[in-house]
C-alpha positions as CSV (number, residue, x, y, z in Angstrom):
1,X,33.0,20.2,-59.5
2,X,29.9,21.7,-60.9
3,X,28.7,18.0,-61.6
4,X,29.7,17.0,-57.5
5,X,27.7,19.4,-56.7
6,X,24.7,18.8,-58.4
7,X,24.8,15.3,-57.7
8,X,25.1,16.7,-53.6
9,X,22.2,19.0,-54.2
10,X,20.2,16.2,-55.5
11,X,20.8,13.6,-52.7
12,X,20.4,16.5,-50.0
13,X,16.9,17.4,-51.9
14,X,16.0,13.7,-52.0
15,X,17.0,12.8,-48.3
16,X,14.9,15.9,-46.9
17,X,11.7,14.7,-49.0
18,X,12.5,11.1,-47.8
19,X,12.4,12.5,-44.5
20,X,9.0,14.5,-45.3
21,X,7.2,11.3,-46.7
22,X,8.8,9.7,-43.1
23,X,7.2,12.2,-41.3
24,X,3.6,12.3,-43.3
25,X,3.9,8.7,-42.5
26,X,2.9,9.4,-38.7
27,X,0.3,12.1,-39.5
28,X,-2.9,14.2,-38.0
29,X,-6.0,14.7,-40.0
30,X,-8.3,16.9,-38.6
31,X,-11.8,16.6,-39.8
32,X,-12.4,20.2,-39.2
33,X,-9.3,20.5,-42.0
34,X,-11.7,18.8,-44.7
35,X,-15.0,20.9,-43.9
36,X,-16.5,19.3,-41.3
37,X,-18.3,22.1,-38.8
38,X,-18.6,21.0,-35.0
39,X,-22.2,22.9,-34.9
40,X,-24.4,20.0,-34.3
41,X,-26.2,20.8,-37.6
42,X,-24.0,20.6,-40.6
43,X,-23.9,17.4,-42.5
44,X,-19.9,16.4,-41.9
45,X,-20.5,12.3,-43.8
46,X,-18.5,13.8,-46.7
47,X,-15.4,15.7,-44.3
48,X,-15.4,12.4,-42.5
49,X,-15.2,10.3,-45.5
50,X,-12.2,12.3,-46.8
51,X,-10.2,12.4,-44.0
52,X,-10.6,8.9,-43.5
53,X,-9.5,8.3,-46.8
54,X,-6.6,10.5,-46.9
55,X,-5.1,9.0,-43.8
56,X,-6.1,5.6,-45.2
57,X,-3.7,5.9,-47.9
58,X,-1.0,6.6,-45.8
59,X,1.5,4.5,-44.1
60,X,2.7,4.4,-41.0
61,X,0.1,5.4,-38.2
62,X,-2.3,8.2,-39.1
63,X,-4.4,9.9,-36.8
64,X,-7.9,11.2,-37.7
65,X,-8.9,13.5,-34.9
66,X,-12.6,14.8,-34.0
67,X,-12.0,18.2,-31.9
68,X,-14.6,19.2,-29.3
69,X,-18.4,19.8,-30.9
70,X,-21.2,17.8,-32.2
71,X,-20.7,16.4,-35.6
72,X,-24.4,15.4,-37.7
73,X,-23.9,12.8,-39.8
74,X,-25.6,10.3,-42.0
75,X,-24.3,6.7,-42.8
76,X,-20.8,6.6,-43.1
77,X,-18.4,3.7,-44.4
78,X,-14.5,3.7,-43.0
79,X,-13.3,1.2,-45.7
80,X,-9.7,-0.1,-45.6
81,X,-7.6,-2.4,-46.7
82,X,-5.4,0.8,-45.2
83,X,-1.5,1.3,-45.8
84,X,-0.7,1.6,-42.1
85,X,-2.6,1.4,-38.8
86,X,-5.7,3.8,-38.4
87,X,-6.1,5.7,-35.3
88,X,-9.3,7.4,-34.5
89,X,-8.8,10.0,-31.8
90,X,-13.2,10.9,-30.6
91,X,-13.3,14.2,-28.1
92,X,-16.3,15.5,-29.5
93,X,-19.7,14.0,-30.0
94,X,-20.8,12.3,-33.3
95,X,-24.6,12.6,-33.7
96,X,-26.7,10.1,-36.2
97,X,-28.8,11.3,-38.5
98,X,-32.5,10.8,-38.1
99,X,-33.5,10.4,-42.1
100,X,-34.6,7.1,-41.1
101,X,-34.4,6.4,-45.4
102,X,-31.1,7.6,-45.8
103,X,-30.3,4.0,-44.1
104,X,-29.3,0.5,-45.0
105,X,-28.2,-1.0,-41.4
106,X,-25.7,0.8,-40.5
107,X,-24.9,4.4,-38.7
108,X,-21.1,4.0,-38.9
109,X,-19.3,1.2,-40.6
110,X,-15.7,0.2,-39.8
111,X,-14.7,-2.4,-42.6
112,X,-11.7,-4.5,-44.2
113,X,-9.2,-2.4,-41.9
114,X,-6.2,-4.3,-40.2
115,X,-4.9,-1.9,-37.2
116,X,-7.5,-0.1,-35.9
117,X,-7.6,2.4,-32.5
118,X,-10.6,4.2,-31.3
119,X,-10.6,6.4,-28.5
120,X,-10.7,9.7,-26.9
121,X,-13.4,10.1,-24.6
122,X,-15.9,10.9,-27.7
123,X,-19.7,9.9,-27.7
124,X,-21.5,8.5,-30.3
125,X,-25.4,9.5,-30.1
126,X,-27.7,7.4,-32.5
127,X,-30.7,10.0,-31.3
128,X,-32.7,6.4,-31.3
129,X,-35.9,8.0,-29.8
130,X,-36.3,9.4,-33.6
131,X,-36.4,5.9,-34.6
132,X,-37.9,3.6,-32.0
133,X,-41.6,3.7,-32.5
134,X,-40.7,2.3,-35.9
135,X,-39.8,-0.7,-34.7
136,X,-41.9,-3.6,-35.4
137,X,-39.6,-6.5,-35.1
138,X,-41.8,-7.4,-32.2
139,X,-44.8,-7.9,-34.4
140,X,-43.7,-9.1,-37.0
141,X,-40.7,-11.4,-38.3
142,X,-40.6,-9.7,-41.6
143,X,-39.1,-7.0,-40.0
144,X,-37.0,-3.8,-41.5
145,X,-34.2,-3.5,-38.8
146,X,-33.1,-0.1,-37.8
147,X,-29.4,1.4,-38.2
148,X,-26.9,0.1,-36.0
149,X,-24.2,2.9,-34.6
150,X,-21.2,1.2,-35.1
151,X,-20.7,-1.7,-36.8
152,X,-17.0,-3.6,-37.3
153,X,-16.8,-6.1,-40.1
154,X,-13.8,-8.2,-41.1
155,X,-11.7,-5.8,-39.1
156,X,-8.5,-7.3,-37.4
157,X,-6.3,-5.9,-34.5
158,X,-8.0,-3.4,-32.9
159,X,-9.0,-1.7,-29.6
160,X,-11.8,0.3,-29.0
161,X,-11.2,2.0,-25.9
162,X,-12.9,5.1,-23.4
163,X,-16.1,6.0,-25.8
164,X,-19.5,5.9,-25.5
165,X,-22.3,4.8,-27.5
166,X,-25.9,6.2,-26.4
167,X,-29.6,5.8,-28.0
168,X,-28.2,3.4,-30.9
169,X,-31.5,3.2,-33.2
170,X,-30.8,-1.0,-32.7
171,X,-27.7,-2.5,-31.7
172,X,-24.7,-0.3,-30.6
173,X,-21.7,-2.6,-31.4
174,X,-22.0,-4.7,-34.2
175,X,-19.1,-7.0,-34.9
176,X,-18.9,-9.7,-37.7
177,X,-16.3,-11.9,-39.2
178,X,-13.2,-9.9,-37.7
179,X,-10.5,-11.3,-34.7
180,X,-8.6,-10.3,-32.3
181,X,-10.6,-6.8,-31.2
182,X,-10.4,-5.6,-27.5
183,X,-13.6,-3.4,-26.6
184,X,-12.1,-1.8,-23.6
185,X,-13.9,0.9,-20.9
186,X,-16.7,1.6,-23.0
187,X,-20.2,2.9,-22.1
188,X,-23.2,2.0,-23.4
189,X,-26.6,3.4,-22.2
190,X,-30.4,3.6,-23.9
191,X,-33.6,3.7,-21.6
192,X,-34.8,0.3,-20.5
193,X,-38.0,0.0,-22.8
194,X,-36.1,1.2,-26.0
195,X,-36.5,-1.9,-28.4
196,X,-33.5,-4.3,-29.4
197,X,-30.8,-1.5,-28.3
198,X,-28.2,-4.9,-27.9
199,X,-25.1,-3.1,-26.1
200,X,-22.7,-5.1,-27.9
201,X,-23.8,-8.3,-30.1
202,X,-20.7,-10.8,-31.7
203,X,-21.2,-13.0,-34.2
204,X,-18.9,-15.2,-36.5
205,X,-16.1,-13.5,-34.7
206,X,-12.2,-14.6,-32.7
207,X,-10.6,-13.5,-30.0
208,X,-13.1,-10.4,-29.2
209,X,-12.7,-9.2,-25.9
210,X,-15.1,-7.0,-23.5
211,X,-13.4,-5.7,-20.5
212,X,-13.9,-3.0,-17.4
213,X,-17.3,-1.3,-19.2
214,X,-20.5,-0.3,-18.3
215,X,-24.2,-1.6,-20.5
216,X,-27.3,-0.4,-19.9
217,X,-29.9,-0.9,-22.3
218,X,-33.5,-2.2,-23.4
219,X,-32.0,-5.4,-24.9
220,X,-29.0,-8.2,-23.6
221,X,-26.2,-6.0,-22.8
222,X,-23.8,-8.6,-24.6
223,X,-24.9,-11.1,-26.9
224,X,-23.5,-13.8,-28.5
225,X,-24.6,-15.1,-31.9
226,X,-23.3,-18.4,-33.8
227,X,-19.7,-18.9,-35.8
228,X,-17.5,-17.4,-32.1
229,X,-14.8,-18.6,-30.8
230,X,-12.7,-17.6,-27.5
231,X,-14.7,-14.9,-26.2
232,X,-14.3,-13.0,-23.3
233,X,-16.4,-10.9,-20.8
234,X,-14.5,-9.7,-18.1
235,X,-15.8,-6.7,-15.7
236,X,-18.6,-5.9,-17.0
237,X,-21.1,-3.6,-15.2
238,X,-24.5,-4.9,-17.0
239,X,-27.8,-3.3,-16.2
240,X,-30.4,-2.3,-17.2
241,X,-31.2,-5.2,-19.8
242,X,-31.5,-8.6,-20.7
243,X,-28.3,-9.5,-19.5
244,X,-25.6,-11.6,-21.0
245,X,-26.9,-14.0,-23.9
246,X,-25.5,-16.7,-25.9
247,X,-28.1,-17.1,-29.1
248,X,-31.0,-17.0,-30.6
249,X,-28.8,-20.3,-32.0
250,X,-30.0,-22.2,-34.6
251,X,-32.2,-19.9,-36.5
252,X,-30.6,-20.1,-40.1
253,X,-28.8,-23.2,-41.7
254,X,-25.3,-23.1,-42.0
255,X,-24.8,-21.7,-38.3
256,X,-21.2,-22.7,-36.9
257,X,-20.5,-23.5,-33.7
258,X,-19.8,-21.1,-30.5
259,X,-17.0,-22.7,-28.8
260,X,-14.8,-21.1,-25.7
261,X,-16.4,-18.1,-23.6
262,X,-15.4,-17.0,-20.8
263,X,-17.8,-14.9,-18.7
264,X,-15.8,-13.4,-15.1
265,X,-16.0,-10.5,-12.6
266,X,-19.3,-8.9,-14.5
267,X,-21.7,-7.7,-12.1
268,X,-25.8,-7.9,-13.3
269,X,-28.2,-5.2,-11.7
270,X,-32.1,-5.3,-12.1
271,X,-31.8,-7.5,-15.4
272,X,-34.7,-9.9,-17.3
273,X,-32.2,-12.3,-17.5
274,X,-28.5,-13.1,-16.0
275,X,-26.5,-15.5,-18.2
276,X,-28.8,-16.7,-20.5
277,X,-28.5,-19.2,-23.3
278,X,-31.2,-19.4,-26.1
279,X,-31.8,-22.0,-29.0
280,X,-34.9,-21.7,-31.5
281,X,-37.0,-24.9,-32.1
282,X,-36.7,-26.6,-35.3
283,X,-33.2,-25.8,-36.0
284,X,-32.6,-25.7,-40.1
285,X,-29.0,-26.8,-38.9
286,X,-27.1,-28.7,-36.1
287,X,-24.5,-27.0,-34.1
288,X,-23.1,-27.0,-31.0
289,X,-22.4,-24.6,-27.8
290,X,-19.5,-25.6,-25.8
291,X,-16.7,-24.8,-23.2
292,X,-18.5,-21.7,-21.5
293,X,-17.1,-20.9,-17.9
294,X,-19.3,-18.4,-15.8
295,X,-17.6,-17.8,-12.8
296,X,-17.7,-14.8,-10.2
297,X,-20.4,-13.0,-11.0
298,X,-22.4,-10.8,-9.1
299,X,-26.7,-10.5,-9.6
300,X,-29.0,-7.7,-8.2
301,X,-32.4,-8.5,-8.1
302,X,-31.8,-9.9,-11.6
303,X,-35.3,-12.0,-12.9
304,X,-33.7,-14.8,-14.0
305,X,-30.2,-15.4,-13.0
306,X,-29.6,-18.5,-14.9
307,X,-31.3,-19.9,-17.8
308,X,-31.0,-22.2,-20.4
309,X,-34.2,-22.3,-23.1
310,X,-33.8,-24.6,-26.2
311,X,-37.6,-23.7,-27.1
312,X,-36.8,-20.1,-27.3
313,X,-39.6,-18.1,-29.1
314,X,-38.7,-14.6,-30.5
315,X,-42.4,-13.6,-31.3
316,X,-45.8,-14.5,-30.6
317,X,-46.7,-16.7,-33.0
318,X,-44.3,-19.2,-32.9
319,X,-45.2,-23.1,-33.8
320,X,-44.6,-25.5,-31.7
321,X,-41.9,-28.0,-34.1
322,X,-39.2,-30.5,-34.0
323,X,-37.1,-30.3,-30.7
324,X,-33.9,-28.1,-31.1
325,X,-31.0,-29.5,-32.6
326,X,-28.1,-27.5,-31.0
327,X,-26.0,-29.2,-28.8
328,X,-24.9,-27.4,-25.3
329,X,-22.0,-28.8,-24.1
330,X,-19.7,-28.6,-20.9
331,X,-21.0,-24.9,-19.2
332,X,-19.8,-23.9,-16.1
333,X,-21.2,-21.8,-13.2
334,X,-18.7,-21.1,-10.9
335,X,-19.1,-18.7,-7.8
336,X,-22.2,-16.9,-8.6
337,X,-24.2,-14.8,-5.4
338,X,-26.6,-12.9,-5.1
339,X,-30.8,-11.9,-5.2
340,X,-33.1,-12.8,-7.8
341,X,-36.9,-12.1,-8.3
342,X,-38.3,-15.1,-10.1
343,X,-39.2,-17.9,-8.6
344,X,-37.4,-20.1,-10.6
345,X,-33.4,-19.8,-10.1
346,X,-32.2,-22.2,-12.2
347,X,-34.5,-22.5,-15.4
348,X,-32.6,-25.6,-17.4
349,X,-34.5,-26.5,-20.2
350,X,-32.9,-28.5,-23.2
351,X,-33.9,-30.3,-25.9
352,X,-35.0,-33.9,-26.0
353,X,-33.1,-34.9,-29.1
354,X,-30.1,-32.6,-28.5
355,X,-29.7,-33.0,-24.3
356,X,-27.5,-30.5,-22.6
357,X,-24.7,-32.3,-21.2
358,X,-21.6,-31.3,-19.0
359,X,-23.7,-28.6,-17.0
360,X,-21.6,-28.2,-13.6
361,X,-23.3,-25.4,-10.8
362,X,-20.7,-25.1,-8.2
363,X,-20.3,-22.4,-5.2
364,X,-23.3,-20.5,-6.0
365,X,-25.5,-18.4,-3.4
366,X,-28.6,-16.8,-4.6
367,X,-31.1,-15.5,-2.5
368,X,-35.0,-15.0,-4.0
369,X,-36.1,-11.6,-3.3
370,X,-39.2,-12.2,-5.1
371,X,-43.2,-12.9,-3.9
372,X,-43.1,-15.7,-1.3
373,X,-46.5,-16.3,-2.3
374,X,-45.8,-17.4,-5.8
375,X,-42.2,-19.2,-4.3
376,X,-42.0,-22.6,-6.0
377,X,-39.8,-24.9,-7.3
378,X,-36.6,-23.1,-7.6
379,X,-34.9,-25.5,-9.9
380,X,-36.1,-26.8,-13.1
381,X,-34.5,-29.4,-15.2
382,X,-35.1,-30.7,-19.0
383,X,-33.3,-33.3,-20.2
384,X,-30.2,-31.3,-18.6
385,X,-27.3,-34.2,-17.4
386,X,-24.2,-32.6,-15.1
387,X,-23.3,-32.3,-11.5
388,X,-23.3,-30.0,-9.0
389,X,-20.8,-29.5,-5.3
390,X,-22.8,-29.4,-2.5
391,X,-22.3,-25.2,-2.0
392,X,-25.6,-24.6,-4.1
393,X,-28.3,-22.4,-2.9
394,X,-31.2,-22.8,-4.0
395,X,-30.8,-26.7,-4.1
396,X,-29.9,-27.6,-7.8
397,X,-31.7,-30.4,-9.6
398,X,-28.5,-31.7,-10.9
């Protein structure tokens, strides 16, 4: 009997720790648990970089959670591959360091992770205005870019949902190489003349969606860089900004191709541009931009609503070269109203090797709000072949 009940003492102590791991399998990791201090002056990188790593090893769902306060930190990797899905649960307010050399590119760095969830209401302050006058991207090409806030690389499965990102030192969102991530009710704001603040930019990316949020910034509130597929944009309150961007394209060789986006419901207010696509002269590398659908979308006195510009120029002293070599293929404007101020509506401009084919403008109704003194031509087409329904206002060249 003494034996039995050894052997019953055993399983019962094994079952309850089974049923421990099972529940440490679901945890909560507070960040204020591991040191980090709400106070808006303490450096938390190191508390954050525990937590993340003791819920990382985890499986199961694990829960990091930021409580109420402001949280200083300096660049900070969240590195998986993780055991189970991570869940990052914001309510207080992460603020960036502004030791500009404590910096690579990034603020915050989401990486290799497969089941990811932030939300919570949380902002995350980049204090750019530290940082901007040390931007000289515009004067120069050989150019030091400032940290990002939050950057997601090879990261798969994930939702992003009900934060904000303000004053990003560059771009806010960052997101390279990773699939099937849903930004969803996010809010992105940075004064209008605050340089390359991109709201969110996508590039060499799947399945990335961009729904029911609100960009403001002093750079294209979404844009789209080479190697994408299946993108969407759906209800997206952009302005101010550059607007919506596909490109620069063509810059570096080896660029893939951007095929299937899907632009809907967005509304534009007081942008340089409204859906804009950009190629660079001289292309190291041929590619090709195809299957893009624009359709209801909604402009406010936006500059220039639509625009395609194969002779893009990032900076003043660009040389005139060989003719782009990315194709545009098969892009859609569907159902598109509103005021713009330039006097040029539709600004078509492709490249004489590469031509822009497919281009349809259908059930559009713009209105120029602009100088009827400097009122000219409001359509312009270069080597630009499509169609066009006869609901087009201003009259299309196509």
């Amino acid at each position: 009997m003494g034996l039995e009940l050894s052997i019953i003492v055993i399983d019962l102590l094994f079952f309850i720790l089974s049923g421990a791991r099972i529940a440490m399998a679901d945890g909560v990791y507070n960040v204020k648990d591991y040191g980090a201090a709400g106070d808006g002056q303490t450096d938390n990188t190191k508390a954050f970089e525990t937590a993340w790593s003791a819920a990382c090893a985890v499986q199961g769902k694990a829960t990091i959670v930021i409580p109420e306060g402001a949280y200083l930190l300096g660049p900070t990797i969240f590195k998986g591959p993780c055991k189970g899905i991570m869940v990052m649960q914001v309510k207080g307010q992460l603020l960036a360091s502004t030791h500009l050399e404590a910096y690579k590119q990034y603020w915050l760095h989401f990486q290799y992770t497969n089941g990811l969830v932030i939300s919570g209401g949380g902002r995350f302050n980049g204090q750019g205005a530290s940082a901007w006058p040390y931007n000289q991207c515009k004067k120069t090409n050989d150019c030091k870019p400032l940290p990002m806030n939050l950057v997601f690389s090879f990261v798969t499965n994930a939702t992003i949902k009900s934060i904000s990102s303000i004053d990003s030192k560059f771009f806010h969102i960052h997101v390279f190489e990773s699939r099937n991530i849903i930004f969803d009710s996010i809010k992105i704001s940075a004064p209008q003349d605050s340089p390359n603040t991109d709201g969110i930019h996508i590039a060499d990316s799947t399945n990335i969606q961009v729904v029911n949020s609100v960009i403001g910034t002093g750079d294209d509130c979404i844009s789209i860089g080479p190697g994408c597929t299946n993108l969407t944009i759906f209800n997206v309150l952009c302005g101010p900004g550059h607007g919506i961007s596909v490109g620069s394209l063509g810059k570096n060789a080896g660029e893939k191709d951007v095929i299937g986006l899907n632009v809907s419901y967005c509304n534009l207010t007081g942008t340089t541009n409204g859906l804009r696509i950009k190629t660079l002269q001289s292309s190291p590398s041929r590619l090709k931009a195809t299957d893009f659908l624009f359709e209801h979308i909604i402009m406010n006195n936006v500059y220039n609503p639509i625009i395609i510009n194969q002779n893009y120029c990032p900076s003043a002293n660009c040389p005139k070269k060989d003719p782009s070599l990315v194709k545009i293929k098969n892009i859609k404007y569907r159902n598109i109203m509103g005021t713009f101020l330039s006097p040029v509506a539709y600004n078509l401009v492709c490249s004489e090797v590469a031509p822009c084919e497919g281009v349809e403008l259908s059930d559009i109704s713009l209105k120029y709000n602009g100088n009827e003194k400097q009122a000219k031509n409001a359509s312009i087409c270069v080597h630009v072949y499509g169609s066009s329904n006869g609901n087009v206002k201003p009259d299309p060249c196509i």
